[in-house]
DRENDO-1510 file (C-alpha; in Angstrom, 1 decimal, always signed):
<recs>
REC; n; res; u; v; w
REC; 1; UNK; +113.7; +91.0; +102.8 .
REC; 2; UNK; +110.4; +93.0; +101.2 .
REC; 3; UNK; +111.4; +96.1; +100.2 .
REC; 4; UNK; +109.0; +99.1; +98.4 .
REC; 5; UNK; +110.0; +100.5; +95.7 .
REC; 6; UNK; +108.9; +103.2; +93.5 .
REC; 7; UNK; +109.0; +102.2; +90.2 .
REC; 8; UNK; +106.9; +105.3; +88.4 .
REC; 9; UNK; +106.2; +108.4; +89.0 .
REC; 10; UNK; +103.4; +111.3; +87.8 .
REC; 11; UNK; +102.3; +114.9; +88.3 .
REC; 12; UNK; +99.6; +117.1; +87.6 .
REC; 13; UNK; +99.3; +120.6; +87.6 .
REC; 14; UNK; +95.8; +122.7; +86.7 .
REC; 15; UNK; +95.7; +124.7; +83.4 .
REC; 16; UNK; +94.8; +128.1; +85.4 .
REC; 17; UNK; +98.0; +130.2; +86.4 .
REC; 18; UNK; +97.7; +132.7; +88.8 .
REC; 19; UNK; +101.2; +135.1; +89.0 .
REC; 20; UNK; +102.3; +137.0; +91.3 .
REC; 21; UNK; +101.4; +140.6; +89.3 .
REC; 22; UNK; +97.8; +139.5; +89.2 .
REC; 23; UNK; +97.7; +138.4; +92.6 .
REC; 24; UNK; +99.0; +142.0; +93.7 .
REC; 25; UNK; +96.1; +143.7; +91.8 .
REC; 26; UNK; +93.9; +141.7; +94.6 .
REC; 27; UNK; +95.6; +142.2; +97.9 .
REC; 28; UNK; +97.9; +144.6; +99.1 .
REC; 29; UNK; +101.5; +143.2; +98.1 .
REC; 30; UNK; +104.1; +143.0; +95.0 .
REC; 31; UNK; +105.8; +140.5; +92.7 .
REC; 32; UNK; +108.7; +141.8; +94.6 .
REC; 33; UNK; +107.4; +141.2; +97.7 .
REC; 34; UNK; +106.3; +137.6; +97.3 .
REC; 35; UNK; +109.6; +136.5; +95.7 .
REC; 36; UNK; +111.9; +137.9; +98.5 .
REC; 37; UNK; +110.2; +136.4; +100.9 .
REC; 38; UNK; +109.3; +133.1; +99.5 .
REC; 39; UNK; +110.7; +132.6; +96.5 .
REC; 40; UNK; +107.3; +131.5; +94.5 .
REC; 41; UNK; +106.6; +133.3; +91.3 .
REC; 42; UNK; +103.2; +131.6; +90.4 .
REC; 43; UNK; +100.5; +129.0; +91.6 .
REC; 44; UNK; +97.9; +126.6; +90.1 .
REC; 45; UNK; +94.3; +127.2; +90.8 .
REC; 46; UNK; +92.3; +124.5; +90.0 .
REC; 47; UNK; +89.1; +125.7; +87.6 .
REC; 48; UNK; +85.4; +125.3; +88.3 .
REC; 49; UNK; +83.6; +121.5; +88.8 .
REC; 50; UNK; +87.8; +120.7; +88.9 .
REC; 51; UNK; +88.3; +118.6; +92.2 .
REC; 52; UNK; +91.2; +117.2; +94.4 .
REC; 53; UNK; +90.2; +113.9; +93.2 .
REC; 54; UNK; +90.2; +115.1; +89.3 .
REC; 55; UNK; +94.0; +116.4; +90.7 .
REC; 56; UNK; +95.1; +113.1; +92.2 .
REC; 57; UNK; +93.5; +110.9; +89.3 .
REC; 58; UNK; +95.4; +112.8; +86.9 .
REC; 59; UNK; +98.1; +112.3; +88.7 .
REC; 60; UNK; +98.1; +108.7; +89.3 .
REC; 61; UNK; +97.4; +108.0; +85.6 .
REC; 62; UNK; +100.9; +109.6; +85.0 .
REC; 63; UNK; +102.9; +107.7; +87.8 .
REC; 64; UNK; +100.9; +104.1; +86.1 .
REC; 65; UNK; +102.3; +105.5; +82.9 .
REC; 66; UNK; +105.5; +105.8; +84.0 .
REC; 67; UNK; +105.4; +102.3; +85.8 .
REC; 68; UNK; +104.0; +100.8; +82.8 .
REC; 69; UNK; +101.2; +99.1; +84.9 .
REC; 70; UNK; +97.7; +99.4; +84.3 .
REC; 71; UNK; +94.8; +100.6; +87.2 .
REC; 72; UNK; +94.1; +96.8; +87.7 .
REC; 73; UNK; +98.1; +95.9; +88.8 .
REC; 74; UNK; +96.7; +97.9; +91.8 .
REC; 75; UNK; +96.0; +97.0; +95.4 .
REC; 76; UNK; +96.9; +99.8; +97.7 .
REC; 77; UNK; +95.7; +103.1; +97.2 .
REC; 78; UNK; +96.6; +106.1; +100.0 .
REC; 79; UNK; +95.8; +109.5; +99.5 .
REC; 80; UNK; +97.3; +112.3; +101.3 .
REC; 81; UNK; +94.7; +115.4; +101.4 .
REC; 82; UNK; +93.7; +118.2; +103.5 .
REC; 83; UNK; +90.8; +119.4; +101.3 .
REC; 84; UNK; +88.7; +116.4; +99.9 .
REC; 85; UNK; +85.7; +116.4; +97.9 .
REC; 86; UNK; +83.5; +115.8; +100.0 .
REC; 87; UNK; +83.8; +115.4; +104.3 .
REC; 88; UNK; +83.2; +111.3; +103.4 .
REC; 89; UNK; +83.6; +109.0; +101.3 .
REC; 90; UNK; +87.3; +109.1; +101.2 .
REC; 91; UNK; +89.1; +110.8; +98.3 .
REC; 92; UNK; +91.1; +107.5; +97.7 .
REC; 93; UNK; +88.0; +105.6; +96.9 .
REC; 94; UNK; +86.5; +108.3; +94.4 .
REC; 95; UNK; +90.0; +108.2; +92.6 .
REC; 96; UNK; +89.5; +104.6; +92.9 .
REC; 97; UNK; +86.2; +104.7; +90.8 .
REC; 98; UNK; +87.9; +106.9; +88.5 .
REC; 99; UNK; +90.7; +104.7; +88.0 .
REC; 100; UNK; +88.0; +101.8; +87.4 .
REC; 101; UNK; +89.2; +99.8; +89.7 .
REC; 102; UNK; +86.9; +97.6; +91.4 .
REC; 103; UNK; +88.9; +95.8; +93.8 .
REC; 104; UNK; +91.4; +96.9; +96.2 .
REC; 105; UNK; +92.0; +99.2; +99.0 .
REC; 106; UNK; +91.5; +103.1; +99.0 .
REC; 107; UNK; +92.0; +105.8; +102.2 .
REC; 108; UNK; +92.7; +109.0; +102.8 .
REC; 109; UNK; +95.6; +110.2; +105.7 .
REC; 110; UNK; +94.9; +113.6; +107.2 .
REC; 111; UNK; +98.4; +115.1; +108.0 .
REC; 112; UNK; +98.4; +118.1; +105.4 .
REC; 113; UNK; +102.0; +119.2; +104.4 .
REC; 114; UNK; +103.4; +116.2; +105.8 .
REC; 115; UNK; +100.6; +113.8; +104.4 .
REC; 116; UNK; +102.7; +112.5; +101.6 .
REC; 117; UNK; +105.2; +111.3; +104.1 .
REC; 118; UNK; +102.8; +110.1; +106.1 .
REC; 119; UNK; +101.2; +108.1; +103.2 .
REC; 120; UNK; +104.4; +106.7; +101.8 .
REC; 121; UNK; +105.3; +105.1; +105.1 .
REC; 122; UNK; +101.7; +103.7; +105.4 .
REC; 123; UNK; +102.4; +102.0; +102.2 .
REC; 124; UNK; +106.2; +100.9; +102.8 .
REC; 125; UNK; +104.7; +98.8; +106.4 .
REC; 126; UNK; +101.8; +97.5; +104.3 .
REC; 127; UNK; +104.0; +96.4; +101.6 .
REC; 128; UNK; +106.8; +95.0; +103.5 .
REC; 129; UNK; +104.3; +93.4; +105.7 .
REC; 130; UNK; +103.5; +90.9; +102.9 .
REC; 131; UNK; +99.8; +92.1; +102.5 .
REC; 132; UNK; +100.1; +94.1; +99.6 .
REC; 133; UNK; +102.1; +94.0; +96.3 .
REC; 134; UNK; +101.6; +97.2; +94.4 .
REC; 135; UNK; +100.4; +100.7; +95.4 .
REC; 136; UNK; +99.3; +104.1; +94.0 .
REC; 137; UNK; +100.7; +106.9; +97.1 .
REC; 138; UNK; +99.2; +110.4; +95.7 .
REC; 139; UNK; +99.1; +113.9; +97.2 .
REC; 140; UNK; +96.7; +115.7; +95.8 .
REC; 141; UNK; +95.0; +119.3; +97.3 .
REC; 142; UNK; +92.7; +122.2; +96.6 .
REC; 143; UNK; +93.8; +124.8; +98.2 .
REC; 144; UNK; +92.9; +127.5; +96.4 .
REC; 145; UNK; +89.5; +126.9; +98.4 .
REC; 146; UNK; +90.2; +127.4; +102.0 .
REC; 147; UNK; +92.2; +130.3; +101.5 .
REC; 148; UNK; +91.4; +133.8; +103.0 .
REC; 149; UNK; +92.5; +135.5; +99.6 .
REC; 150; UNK; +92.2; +138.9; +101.3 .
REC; 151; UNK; +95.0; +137.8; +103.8 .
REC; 152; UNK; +98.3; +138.7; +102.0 .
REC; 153; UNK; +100.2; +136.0; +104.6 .
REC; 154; UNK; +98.7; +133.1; +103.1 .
REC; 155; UNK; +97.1; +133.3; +100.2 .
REC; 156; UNK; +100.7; +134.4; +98.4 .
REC; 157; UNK; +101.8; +131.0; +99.7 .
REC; 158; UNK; +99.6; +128.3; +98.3 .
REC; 159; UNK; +98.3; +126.9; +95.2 .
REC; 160; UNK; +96.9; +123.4; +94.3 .
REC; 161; UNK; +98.3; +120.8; +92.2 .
REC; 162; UNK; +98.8; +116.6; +92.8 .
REC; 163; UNK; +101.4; +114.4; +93.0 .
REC; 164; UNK; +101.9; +110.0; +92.8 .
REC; 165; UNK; +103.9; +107.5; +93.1 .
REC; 166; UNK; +103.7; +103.9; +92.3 .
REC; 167; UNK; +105.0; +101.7; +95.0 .
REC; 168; UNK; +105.7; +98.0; +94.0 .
REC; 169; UNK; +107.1; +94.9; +96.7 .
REC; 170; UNK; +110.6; +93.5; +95.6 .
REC; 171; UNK; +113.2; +91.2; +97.3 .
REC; 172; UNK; +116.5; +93.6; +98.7 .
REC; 173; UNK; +119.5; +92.3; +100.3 .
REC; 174; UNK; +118.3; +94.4; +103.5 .
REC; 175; UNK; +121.2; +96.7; +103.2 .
REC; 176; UNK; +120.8; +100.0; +102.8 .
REC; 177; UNK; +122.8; +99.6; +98.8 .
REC; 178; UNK; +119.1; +98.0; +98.2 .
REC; 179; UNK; +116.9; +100.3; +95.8 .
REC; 180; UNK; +113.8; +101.6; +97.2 .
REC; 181; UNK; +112.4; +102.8; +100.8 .
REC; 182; UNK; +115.4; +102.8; +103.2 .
REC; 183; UNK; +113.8; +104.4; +106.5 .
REC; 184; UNK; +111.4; +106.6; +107.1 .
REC; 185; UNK; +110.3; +108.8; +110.8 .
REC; 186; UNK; +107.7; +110.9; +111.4 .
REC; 187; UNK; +106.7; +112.9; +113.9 .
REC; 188; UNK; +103.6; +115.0; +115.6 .
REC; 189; UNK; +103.0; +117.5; +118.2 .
REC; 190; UNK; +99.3; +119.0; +118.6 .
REC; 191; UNK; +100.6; +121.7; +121.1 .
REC; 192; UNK; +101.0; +123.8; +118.2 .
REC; 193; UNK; +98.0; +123.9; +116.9 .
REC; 194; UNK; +96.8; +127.6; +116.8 .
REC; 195; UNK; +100.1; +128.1; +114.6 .
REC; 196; UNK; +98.9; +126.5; +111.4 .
REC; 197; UNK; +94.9; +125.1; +111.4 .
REC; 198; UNK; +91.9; +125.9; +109.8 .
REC; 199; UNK; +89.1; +128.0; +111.8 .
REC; 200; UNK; +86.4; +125.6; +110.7 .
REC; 201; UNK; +85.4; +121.9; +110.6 .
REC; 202; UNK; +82.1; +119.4; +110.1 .
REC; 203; UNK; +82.4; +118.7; +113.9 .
REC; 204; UNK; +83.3; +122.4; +115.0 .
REC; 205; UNK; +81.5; +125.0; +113.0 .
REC; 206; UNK; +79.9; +123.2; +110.4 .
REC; 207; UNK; +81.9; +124.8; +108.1 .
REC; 208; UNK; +84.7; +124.5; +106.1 .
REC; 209; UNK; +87.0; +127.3; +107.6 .
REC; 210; UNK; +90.0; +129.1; +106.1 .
REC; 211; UNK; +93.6; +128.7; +106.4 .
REC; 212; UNK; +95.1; +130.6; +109.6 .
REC; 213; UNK; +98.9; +131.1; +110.2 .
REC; 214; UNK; +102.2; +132.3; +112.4 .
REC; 215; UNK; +104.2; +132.1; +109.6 .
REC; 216; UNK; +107.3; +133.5; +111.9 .
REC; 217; UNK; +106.7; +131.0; +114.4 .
REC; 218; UNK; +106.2; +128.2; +111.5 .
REC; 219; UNK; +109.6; +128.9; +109.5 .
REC; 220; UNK; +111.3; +128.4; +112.8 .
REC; 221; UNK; +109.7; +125.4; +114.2 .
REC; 222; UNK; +110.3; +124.2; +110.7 .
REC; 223; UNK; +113.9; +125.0; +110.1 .
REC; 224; UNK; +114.8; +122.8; +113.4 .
REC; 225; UNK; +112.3; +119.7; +113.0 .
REC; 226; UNK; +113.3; +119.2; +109.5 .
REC; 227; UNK; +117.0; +119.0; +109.5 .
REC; 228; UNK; +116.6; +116.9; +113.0 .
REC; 229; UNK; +114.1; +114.3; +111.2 .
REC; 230; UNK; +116.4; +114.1; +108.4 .
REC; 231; UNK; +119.5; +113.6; +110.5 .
REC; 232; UNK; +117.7; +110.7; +112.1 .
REC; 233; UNK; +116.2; +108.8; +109.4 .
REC; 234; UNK; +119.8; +109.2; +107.8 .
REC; 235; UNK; +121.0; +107.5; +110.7 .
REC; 236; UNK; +118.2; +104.7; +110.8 .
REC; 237; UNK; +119.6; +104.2; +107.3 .
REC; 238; UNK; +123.1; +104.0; +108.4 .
REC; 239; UNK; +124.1; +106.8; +106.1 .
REC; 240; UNK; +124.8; +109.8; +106.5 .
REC; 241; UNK; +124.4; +113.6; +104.6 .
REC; 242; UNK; +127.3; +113.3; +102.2 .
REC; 243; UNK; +125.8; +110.1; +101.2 .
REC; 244; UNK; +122.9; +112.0; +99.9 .
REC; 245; UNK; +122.2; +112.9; +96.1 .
REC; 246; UNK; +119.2; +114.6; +95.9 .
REC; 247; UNK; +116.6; +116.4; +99.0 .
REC; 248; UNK; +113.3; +116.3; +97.5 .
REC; 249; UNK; +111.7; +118.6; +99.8 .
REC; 250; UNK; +108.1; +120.0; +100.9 .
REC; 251; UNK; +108.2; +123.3; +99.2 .
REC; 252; UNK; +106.5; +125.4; +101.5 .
REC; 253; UNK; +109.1; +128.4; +101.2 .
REC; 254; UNK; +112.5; +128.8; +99.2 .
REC; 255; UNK; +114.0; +130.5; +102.9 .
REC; 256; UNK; +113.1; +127.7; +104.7 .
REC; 257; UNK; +114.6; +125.0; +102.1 .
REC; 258; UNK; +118.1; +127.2; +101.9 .
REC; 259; UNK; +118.2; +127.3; +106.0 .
REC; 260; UNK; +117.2; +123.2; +106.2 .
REC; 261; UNK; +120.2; +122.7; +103.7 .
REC; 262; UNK; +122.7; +125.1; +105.7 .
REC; 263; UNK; +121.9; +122.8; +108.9 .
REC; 264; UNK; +122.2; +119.7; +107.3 .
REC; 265; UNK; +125.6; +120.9; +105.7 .
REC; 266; UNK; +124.5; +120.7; +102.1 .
REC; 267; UNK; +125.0; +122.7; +99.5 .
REC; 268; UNK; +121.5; +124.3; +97.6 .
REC; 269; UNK; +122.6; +122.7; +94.6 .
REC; 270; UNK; +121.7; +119.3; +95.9 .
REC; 271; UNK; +117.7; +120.6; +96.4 .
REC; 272; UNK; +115.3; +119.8; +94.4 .
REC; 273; UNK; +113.2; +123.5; +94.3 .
REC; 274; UNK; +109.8; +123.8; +92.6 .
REC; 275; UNK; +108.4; +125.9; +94.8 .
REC; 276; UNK; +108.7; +129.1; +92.4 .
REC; 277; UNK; +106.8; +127.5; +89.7 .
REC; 278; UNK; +103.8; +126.2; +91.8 .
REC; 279; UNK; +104.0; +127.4; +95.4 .
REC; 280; UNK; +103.2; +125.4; +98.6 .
REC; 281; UNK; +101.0; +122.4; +97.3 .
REC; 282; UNK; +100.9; +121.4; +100.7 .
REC; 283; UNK; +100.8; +117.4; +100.5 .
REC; 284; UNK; +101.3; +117.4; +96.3 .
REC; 285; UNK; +104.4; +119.1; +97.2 .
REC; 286; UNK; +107.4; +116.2; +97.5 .
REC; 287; UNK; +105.8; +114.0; +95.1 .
REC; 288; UNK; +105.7; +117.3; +92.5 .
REC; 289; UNK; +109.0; +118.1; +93.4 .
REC; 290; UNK; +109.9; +114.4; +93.1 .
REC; 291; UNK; +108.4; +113.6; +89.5 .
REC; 292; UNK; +110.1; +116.8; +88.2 .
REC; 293; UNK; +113.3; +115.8; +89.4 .
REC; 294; UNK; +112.8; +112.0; +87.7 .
REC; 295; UNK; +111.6; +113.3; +84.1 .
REC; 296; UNK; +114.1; +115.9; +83.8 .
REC; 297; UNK; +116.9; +113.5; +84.3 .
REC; 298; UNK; +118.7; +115.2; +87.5 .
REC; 299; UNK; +117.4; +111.6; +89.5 .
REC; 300; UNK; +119.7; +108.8; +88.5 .
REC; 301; UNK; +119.2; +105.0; +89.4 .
REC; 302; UNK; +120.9; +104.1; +92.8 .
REC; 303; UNK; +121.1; +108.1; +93.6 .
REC; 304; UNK; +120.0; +107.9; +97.7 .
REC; 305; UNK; +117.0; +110.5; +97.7 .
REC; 306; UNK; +115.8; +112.4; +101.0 .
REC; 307; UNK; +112.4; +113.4; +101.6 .
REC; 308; UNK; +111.2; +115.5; +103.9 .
REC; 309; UNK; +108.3; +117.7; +104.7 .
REC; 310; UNK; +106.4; +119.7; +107.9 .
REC; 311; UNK; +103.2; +120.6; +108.1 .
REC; 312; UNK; +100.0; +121.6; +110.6 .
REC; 313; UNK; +99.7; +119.9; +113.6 .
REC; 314; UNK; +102.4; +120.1; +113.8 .
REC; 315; UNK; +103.2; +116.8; +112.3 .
REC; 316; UNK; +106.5; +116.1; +110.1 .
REC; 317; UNK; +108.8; +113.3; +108.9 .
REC; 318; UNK; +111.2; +112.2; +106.1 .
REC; 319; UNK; +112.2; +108.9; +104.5 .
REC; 320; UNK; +115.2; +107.7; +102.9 .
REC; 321; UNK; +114.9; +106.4; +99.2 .
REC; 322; UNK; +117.3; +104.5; +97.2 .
REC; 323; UNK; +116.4; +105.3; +93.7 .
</recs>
């Protein structure tokens, strides 16, 4: 059988640090504050005239590195983004352009924390479907720009940054000792909307909108629906949580990563956390986490991976990877 597998991946992170001390001299809060409840310690901020797609094209240029493939190996491009350039054309095809590419397929998903996920499934049916060989899965966001940064609950939470992955067809066994994409679920639920949206939209107010959240209500929705989507794509797998090496997780919140563990029965140790250095990078997140974890050396070949994320909609899913 056709399995996906990534074979390279990249990161990019904007120049511009903003810490948690100069954060505090803007709203009311404290370094002390932020990191107790969160566990984030600084964010990215992308600069002026610097856009998601500049993000995500950085990004992917790293993840081709890696693969040792050039722009033109590509045919598949899926970008995960809740703040775009523009409202259209899609952020996939201006990363396209910027990748050179002239051929090929570009789109964006729309399923913001969880658009990475959503993305990297896309890609895995596509693949295994025969229609395409090779693909460039980013995450890339802006957030910095539809944050209320005088509301201390959310703008202490975000920051903006881009993440990729090259995915590339190869024959597997169809047991779950093959490398690459195992399973993957995913999951939505629009009666929780008013928890975690944005108050503004081209077809709505003609407006972009800021960020709005129940971060209470949030942390608990998300504690539950994670470690039960990663329970079940385990078991679509046919594994099972000791079989598990590494959770590369959406880091939305150090709290909410230490609680998914405890359910799952695993021990911290075996989470890949980034979230202090960067923050919540909403869909960037898992494939940050994940390129951090593969250049540093704590990923291994044939080490089973599980990703996981949650995010506004509420949508949220996981996938199983075989490194």
């Amino acid at each position: 059988m056709i399995r996906s597998r990534i074979i390279g991946t990249g990161s990019y992170l904007p120049a511009r640090i903003l810490g948690n001390d100069e954060l505090a001299a803007r709203v009311e809060t404290s370094n002390a504050w932020i990191l107790e409840r969160t566990g984030i310690r600084q964010r990215h901020i992308a600069a002026d005239g610097e856009f998601t797609s500049d993000l995500g094209t950085a990004a992917a240029r790293a993840a081709l590195g890696a693969a040792g493939l050039a722009a033109a190996d590509v045919d598949l491009i899926i970008v995960a983004t809740a703040t775009p350039d523009q409202t259209f054309p899609a952020c996939a095809t201006v990363i396209q352009y910027k990748l050179g590419m002239a051929s090929g397929v570009a789109f964006d998903i729309a399923a913001v924390c969880s658009g990475f996920l959503y993305a990297l499934s896309v890609a895995d049916a596509m693949i295994v479907s025969g229609a395409y060989r090779t693909a460039l899965v980013i995450g890339a966001e802006s957030f910095s720009r539809i944050l209320d940064w005088e509301d201390r609950a959310t703008c202490v939470l975000f920051g903006d940054g881009a993440g990729a992955v090259v995915l590339r067809a190869e024959t597997g066994t169809g047991q779950n000792s093959d490398r690459g994409i195992l399973a993957h679920r995913l999951h939505s639920d629009g009666r929780y909307n008013d928890l975690l949206f944005v108050d503004g939209g081209p077809g709505s107010t003609g407006t972009t909108g800021k960020l709005r959240m129940k971060g209470r209500e949030v942390f608990r929705h998300a504690v539950t629906n994670l470690a039960d989507v990663m329970t079940e794509t385990l078991a679509a797998a046919g594994l099972h949580a000791s079989d598990v090496a590494w959770v590369v997780p959406h880091q939305a919140n150090l709290r909410i990563l230490e609680a998914t563990a405890r359910k799952l029965g695993l021990p911290i140790e075996r989470v890949v956390i980034t979230v202090d250095g960067h923050a919540n990078t909403s869909a960037a997140s898992v494939p940050l986490a994940l390129d951090t974890a593969v250049r540093d050396g704590r990923i291994k070949p044939n080490d089973l991976l599980l990703l996981e994320a949650m995010g506004g909609g509420f949508t949220w899913g996981a996938a199983a990877v075989r490194w």
